[in-house]
C-alpha positions in Angstrom: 0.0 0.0 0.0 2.9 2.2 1.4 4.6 2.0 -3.1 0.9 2.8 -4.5 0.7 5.5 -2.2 4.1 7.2 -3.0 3.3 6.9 -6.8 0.4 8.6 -6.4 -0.7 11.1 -9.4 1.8 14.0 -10.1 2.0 16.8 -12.4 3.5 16.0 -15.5 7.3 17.3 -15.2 7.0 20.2 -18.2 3.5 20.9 -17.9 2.8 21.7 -14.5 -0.3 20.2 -14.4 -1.8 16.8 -15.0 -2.4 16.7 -18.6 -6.4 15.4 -19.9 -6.9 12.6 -22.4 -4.9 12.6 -25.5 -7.0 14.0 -28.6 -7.8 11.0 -30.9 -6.3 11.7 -34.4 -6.3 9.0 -37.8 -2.7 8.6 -37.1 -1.0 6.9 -34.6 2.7 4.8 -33.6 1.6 1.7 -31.1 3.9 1.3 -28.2 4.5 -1.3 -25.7 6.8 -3.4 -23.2 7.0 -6.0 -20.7 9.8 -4.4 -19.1 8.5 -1.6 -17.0 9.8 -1.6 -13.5 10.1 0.9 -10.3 14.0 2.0 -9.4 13.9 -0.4 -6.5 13.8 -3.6 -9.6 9.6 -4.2 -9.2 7.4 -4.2 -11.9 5.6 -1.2 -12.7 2.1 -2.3 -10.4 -1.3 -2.4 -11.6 -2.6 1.0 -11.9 -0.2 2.9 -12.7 -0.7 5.2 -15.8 1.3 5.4 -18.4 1.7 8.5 -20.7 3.9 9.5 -24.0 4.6 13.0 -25.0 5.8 14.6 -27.5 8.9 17.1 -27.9 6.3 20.1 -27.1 4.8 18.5 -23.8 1.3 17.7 -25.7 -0.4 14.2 -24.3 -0.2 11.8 -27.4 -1.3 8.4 -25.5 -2.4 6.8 -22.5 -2.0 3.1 -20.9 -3.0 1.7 -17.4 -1.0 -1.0 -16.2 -3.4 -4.2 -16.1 -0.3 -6.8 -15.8 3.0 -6.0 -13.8 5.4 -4.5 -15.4 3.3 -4.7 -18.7 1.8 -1.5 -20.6 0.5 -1.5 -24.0 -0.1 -1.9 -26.6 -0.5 2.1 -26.5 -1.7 4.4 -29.5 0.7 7.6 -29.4 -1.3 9.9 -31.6 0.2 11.9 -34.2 -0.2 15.3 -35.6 -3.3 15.6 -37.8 -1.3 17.3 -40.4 -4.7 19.1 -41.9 -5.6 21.3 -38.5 -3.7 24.5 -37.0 -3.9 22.4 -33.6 -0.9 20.6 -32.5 -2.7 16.8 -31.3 0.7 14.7 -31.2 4.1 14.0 -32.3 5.5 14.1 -35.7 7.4 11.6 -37.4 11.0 11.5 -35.7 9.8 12.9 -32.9 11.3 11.7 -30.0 8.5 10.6 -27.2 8.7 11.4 -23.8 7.0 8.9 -21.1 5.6 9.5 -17.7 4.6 7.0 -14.7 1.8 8.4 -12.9 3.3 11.8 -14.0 7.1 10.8 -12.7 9.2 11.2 -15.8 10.2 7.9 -16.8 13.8 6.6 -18.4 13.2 4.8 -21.5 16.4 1.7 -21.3 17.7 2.5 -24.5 19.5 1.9 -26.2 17.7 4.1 -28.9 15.2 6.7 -27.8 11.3 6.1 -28.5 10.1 7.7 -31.7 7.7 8.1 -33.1 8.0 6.9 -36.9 5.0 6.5 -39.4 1.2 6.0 -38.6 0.6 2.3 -38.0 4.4 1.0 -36.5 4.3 -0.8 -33.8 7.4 0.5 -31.7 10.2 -2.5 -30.7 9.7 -3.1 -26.7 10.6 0.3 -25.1 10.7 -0.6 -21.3 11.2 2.2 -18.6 12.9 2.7 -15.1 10.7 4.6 -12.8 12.7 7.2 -11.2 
């Protein structure tokens, strides 16, 4: 109780603020991993939310942890390249994560990006910090 307790909702670490649902677009990179553990070597615990960002701090997905250690797979939303709004990362665009809004350390040994609507990322596990 004492581990759900201390990863208890934050602010996400750019915005200040915890950030609403992602906005749904037609284009999207899936992400996922099997990896996802706390610093102390645990598995990431059921109910902890996961979200992506990208390089301007705008929420581009969102994933509960149902299974240990286990998120996805998780729509990051792109850009909708027809509107003046900015709804999600570009492709190239290097993607942030959070852990119920701890920034999270992707374990390499490339940095998650975000490619071309309709990749499914390669298993991008994270060390909560």
């Amino acid at each position: 109780m004492a581990l759900l307790a201390s990863l208890a909702e934050r602010p996400h670490p750019r915005l200040g603020r915890p950030a609403a649902d992602p906005i749904a677009t037609s284009w999207w990179v899936d992400f996922w991993s099997g990896q996802t553990s706390l610093a102390n070597g645990r598995p990431a615990p059921v109910g902890v939310v996961v979200r992506a960002y990208d390089p301007t701090g705008v929420l581009a997905g969102v994933f509960t942890v149902t299974t240990p250690g286990w998120y996805g797979l998780m729509p990051v939303c792109g850009d909708a390249p027809l509107t003046p709004e900015d709804e999600g990362a570009q492709a190239g665009a290097t993607i942030s994560f959070s852990l119920n809004g701890f920034l999270a350390q992707p374990r390499g040994p490339e940095a998650p990006t975000w490619t071309t609507h309709g990749d499914r990322s390669e298993d991008v596990p994270f060390l909560f910090r």
